[in-house]
SERO-4910 file (N, C-alpha, C, O; in steps of 0.05 Angstrom, whole numbers):
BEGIN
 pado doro    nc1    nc2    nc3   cac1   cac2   cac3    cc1    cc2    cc3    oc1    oc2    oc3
  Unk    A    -96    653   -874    -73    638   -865    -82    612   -853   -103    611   -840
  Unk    A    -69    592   -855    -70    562   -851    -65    563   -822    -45    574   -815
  Unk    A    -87    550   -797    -73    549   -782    -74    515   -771    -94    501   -777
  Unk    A    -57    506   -757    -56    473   -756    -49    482   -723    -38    503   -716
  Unk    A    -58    458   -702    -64    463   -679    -56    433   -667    -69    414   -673
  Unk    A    -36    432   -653    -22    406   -646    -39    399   -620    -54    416   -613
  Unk    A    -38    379   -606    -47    374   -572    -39    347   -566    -25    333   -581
  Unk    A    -46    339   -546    -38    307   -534     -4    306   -524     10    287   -517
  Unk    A      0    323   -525     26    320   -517     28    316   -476      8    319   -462
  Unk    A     54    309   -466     49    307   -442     80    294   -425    102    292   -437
  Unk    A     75    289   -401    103    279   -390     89    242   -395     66    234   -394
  Unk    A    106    231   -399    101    202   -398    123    181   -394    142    179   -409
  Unk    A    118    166   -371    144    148   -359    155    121   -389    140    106   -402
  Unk    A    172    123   -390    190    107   -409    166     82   -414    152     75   -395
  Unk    A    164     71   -438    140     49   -445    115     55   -455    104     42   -473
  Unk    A    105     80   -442     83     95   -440     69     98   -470     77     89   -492
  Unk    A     49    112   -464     30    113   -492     21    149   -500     20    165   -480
  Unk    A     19    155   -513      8    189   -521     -2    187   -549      7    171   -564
  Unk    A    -16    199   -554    -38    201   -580    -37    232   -585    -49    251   -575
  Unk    A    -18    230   -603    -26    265   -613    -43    273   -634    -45    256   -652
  Unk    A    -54    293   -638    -80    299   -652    -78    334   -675    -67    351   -660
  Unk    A    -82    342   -694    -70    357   -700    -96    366   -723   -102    350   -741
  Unk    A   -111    395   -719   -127    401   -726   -123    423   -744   -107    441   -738
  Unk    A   -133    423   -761   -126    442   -791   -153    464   -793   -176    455   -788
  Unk    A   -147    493   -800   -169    505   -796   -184    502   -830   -207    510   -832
  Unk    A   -171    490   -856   -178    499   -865   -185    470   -884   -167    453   -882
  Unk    A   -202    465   -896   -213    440   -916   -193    428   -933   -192    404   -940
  Unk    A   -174    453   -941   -154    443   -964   -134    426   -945   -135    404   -955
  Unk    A   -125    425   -932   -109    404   -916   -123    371   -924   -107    352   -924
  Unk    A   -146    368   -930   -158    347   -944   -135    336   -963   -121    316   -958
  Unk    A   -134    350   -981   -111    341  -1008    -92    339  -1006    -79    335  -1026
  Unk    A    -79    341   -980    -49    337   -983    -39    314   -964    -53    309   -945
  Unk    A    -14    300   -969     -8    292   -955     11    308   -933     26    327   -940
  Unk    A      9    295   -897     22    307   -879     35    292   -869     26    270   -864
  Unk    A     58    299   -863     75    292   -832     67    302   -814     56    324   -813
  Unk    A     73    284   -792     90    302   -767    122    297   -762    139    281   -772
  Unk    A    123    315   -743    156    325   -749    158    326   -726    137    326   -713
  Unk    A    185    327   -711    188    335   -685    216    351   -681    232    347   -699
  Unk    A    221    362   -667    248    371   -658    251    373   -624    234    379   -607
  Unk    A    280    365   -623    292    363   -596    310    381   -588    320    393   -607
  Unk    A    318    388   -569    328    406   -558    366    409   -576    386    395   -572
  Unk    A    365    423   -589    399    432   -600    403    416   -624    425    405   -628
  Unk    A    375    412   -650    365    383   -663    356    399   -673    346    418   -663
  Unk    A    357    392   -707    337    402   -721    309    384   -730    304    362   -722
  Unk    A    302    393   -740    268    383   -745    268    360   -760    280    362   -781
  Unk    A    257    337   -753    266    309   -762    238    306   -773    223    314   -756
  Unk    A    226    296   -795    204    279   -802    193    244   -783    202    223   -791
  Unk    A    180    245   -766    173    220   -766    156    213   -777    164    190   -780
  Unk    A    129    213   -791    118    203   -802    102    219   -825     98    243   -825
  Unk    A     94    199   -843     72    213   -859     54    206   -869     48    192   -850
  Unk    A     31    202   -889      8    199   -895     -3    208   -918     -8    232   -923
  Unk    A     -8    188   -934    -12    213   -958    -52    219   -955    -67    208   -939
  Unk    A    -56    233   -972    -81    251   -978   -105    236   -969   -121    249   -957
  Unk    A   -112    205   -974   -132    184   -969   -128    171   -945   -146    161   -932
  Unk    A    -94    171   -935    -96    150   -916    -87    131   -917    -81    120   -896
  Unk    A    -82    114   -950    -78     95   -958    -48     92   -951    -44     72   -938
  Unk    A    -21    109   -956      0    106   -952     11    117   -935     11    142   -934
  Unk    A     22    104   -917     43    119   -891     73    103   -891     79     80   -898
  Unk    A     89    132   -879    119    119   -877    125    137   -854    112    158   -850
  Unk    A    150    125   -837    156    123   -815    185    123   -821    195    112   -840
  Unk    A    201    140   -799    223    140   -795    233    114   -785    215    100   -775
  Unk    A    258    104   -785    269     74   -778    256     77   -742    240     62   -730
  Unk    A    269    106   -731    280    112   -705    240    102   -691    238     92   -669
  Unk    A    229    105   -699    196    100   -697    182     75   -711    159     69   -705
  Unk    A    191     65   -724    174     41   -738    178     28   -721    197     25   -707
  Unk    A    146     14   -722    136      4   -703    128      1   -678    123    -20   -665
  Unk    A    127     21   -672    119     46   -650     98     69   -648     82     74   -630
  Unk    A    104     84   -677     86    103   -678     63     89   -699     68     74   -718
  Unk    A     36    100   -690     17     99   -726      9    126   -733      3    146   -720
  Unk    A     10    123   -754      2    158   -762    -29    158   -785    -30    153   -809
  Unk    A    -48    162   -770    -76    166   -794    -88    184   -785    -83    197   -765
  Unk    A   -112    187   -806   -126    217   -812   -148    209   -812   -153    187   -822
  Unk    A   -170    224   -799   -199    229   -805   -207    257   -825   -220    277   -818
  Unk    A   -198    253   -845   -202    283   -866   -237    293   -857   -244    316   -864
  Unk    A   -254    278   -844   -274    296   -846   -284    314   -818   -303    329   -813
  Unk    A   -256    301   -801   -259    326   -781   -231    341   -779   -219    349   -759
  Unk    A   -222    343   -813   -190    361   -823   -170    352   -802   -151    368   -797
  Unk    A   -170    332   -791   -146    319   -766   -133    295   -776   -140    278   -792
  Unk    A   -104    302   -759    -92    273   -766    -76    267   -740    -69    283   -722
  Unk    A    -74    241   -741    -59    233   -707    -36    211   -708    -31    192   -723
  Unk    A    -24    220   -686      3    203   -681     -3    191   -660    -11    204   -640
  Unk    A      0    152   -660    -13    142   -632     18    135   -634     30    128   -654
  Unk    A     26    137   -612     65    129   -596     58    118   -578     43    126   -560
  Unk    A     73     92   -582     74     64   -565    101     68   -555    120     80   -565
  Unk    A     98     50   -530    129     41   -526    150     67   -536    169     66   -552
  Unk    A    140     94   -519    160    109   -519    184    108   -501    181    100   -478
  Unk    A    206    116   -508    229    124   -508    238    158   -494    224    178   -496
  Unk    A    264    155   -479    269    182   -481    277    198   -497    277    222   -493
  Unk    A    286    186   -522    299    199   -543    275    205   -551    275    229   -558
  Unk    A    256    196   -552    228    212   -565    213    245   -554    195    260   -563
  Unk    A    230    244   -535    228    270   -521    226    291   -546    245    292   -561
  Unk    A    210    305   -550    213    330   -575    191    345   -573    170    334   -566
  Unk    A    191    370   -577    165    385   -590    160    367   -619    176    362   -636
  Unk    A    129    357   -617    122    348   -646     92    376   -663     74    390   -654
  Unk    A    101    373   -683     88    381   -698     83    374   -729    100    364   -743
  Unk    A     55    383   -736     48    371   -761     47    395   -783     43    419   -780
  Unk    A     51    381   -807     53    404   -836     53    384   -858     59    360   -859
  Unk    A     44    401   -878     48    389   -898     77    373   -904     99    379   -896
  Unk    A     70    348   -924     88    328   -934     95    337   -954     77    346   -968
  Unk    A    119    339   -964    129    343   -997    146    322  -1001    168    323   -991
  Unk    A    134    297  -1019    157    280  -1027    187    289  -1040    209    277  -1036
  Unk    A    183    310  -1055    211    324  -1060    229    338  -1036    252    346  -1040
  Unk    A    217    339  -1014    232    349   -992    235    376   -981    248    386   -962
  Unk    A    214    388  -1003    211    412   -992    208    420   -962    206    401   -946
  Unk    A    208    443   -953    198    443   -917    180    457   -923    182    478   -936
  Unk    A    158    445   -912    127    470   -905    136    493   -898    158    503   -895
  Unk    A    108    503   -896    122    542   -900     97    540   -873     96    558   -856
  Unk    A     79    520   -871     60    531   -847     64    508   -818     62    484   -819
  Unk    A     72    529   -790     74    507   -775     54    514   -752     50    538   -749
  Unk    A     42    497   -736     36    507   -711     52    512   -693     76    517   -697
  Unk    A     34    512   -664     53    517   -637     66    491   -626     82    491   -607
  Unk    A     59    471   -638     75    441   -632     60    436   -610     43    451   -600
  Unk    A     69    404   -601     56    399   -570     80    381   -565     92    364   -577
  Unk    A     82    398   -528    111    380   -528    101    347   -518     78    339   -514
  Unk    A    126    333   -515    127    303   -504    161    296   -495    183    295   -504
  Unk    A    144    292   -470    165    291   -459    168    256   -442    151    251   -425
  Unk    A    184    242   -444    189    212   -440    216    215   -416    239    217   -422
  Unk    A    205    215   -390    227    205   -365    217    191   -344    193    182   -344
  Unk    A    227    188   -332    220    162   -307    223    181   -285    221    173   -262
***
């Protein structure tokens, strides 16, 4: 079983900065492209960003562009979300999983790491 392992999460005053980090137990995570995702309280699971397999291509939700960056070091199986200039609406458990351009929803998730944005 796949396991993916979120962290960096934290309380952070409105503006603030957080770098989340998201560790894959297993090599094949190499080949795919990932999001991360987040969900908020009474909200379902929103995509903010993604990445495909090399690194070369990322896309970002409107609600985040230009805010978040999302890249990968495939040779330590991790990928990371640096969030600038957060928001309280950014408040969410985030977590990472595989990307399916057809829209599928991953079938493997971690324990998320929360983030939490108040003053």
């Amino acid at each position: 079983q796949v396991q993916l392992v979120e962290s960096g999460g934290g309380l952070v005053q409105p503006g603030g900065s957080l770098r989340l980090s998201c560790v894959f137990s297993t090599n094949i995570f190499r080949i795919y492209a990932i999001g991360w995702y987040r969900q908020a309280p009474g909200k379902q699971r929103e995509l903010v960003a993604s990445i495909s397999s090399v690194g070369i291509n990322t896309n970002y939700s409107d609600s985040v562009k230009g805010r978040f960056t999302i890249s990968r070091d495939n040779a330590k199986n991790a990928v990371y979300l640096q969030m600038n200039n957060l928001k309280p609406e950014d408040t969410a458990v985030y977590y990472c999983s595989r990307y399916y351009r057809n829209g599928e929803v991953p079938s493997d998730w971690g324990q998320g790491t929360q983030v939490t944005v108040s003053s």
